[in-house]
C-alpha positions in Angstrom: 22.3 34.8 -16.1 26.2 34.4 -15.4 28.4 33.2 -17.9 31.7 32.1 -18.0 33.5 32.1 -21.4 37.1 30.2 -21.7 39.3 31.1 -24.7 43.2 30.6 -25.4 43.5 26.9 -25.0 45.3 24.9 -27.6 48.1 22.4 -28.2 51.8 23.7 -27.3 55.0 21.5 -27.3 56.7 21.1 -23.4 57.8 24.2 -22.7 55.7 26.3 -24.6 53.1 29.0 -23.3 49.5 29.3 -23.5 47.7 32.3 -21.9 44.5 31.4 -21.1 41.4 34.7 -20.9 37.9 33.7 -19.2 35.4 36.8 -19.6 32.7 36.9 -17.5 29.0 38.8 -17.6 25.7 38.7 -15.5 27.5 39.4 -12.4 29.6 42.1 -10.3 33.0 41.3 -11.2 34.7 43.3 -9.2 33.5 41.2 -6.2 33.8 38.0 -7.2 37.3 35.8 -6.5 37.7 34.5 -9.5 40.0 31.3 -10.5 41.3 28.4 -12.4 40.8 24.7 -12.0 41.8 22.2 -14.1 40.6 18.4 -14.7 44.1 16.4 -15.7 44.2 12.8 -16.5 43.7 10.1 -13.6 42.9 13.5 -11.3 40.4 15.4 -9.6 39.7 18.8 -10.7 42.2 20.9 -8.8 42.8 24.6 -8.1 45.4 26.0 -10.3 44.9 29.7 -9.3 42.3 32.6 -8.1 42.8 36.2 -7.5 40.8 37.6 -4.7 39.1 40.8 -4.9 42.0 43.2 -4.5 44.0 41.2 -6.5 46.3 39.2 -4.5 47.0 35.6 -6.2 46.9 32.3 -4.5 48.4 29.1 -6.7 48.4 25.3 -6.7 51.8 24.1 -5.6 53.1 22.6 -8.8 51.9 25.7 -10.4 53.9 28.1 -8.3 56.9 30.0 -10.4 55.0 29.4 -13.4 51.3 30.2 -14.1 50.6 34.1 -13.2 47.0 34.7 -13.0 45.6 38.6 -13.1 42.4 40.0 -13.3 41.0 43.5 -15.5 37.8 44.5 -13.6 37.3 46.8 -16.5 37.3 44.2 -18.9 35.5 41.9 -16.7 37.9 39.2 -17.6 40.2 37.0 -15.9 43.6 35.8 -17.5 46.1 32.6 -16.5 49.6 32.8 -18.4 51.3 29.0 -18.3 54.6 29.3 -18.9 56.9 26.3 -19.2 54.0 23.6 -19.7 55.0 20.1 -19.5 52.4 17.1 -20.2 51.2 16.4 -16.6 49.7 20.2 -17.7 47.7 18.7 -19.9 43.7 18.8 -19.0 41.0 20.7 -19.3 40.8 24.0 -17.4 38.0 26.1 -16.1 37.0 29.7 -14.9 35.5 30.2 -11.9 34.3 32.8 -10.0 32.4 32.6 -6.8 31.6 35.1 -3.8 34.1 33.2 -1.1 36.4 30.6 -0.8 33.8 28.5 0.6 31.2 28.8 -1.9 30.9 26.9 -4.9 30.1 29.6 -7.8 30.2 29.5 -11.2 31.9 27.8 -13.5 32.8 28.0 -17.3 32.6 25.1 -20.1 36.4 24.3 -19.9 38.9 24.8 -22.5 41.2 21.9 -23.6 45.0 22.3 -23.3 47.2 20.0 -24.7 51.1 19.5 -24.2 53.2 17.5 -26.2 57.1 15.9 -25.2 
């Protein structure tokens, strides 16, 4: 059974930081791109960042220069540091992991993240 765990959320004033951890279990981690989505006010859920399997990053565009995602295959866990978070950041983000781009996958509960002016 695979599971996605989200930890790290909380409430941070605009330009604070938040680093965001997502372990995963019950699958081959090392295999899996794994990412971040989040679910913002008024918005669809939206990719915020994955790492493929060698560890090359891709990011949303208003993410870019910001959020840094990485990945510890040994620790089977995925991490997303938000830096300078402003409150169209606020939403609830979730892990993801999934065996191609084109695939749908797995996803955590969501963690809330909260950003005050």
């Amino acid at each position: 059974q695979v599971q996605l765990v989200e930890s790290g959320g909380g409430s941070v004033q605009a330009g604070g930081s938040l680093t965001l951890s997502c372990l995963a279990s019950g699958l081959d981690f090392p295999r899996y791109l794994m990412g971040w989505y989040r679910e913002t006010p008024g918005k669809e859920r939206e990719l915020v960042a994955r790492i493929f399997y060698g560890g090359t990053p891709g990011y949303g565009d208003s993410m870019k220069g910001r959020f840094t995602i990485a990945r510890n295959n040994s620790l089977n866990t995925v991490f997303l540091r938000m830096n300078n978070l402003q409150p169209e950041d606020k939403g609830v983000y979730y892990c993801n992991a999934r065996r191609a781009v084109s695939l749908e996958g797995y996803w955590g509960r969501g963690i809330q993240v909260t950003v005050s002016s």
